[in-house]
N, C-alpha and C positions, 0 to 999 in steps of 0.2 A: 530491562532486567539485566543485571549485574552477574559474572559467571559465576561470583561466590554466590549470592542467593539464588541463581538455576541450580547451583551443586547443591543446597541446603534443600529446595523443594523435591531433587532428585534421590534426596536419602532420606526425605519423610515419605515421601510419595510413590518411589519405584519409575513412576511415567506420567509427564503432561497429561495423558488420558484420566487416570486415576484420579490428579490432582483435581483438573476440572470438574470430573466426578465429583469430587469430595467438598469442594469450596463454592464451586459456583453450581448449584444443583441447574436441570433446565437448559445448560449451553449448549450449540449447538453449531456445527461446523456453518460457515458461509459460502457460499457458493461464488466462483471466479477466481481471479490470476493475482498473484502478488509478482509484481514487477519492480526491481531496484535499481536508480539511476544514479550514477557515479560521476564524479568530476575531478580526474585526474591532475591533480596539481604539480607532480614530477611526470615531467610527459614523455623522459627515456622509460619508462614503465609502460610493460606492456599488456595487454590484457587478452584473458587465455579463452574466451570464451565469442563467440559469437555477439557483435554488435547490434541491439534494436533499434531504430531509426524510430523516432518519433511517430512519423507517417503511417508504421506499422499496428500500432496499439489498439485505433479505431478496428485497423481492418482485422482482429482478432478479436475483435467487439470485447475489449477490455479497455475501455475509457471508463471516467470516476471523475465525481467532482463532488467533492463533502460525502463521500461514503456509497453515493449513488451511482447505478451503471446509466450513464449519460454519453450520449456522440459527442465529436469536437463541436460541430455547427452547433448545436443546441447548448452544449460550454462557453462557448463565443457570444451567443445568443444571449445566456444570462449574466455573462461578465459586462456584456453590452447594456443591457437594462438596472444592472446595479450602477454603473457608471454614468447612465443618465439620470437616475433617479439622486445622486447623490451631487448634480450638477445642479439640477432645480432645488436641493432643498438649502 
């Protein structure tokens, strides 16, 4: 979503609440972590916030893989089984 049409839905709308309300009848918050990873291309830049180490994610039981709450091993596990399955065929 683009900040001019956030600013157009926020002067039909009032509030993302409302909005949802009003367009997508039925929605319903989901439950878990939205986590954002970044990759600093100017690396004299520095970042003002507290780093998460990879390692961390599981142990806050916020792993995801296609939309699902899944551990690393069981990630591994299926990335493991797609890549044999696509070795036999």
């Amino acid at each position: 979503m683009t900040i001019k049409s956030s600013k157009t839905l926020m002067s039909k709308y009032g509030n993302w609440k409302r909005y949802l309300d009003t367009e997508h009848n039925g929605w319903r918050k989901i439950k878990g972590f939205q986590l954002r990873y970044i990759y600093l291309i100017d690396k004299t830049c520095k970042i003002n916030v507290p780093i998460l180490p990879f390692s961390k994610i599981d142990d806050m039981g916020a792993g995801m893989y296609k939309g699902q709450k899944i551990t690393l091993q069981a990630r591994r596990a299926t990335l493991s089984e797609e890549v044999d399955s696509n070795a036999t065929s």
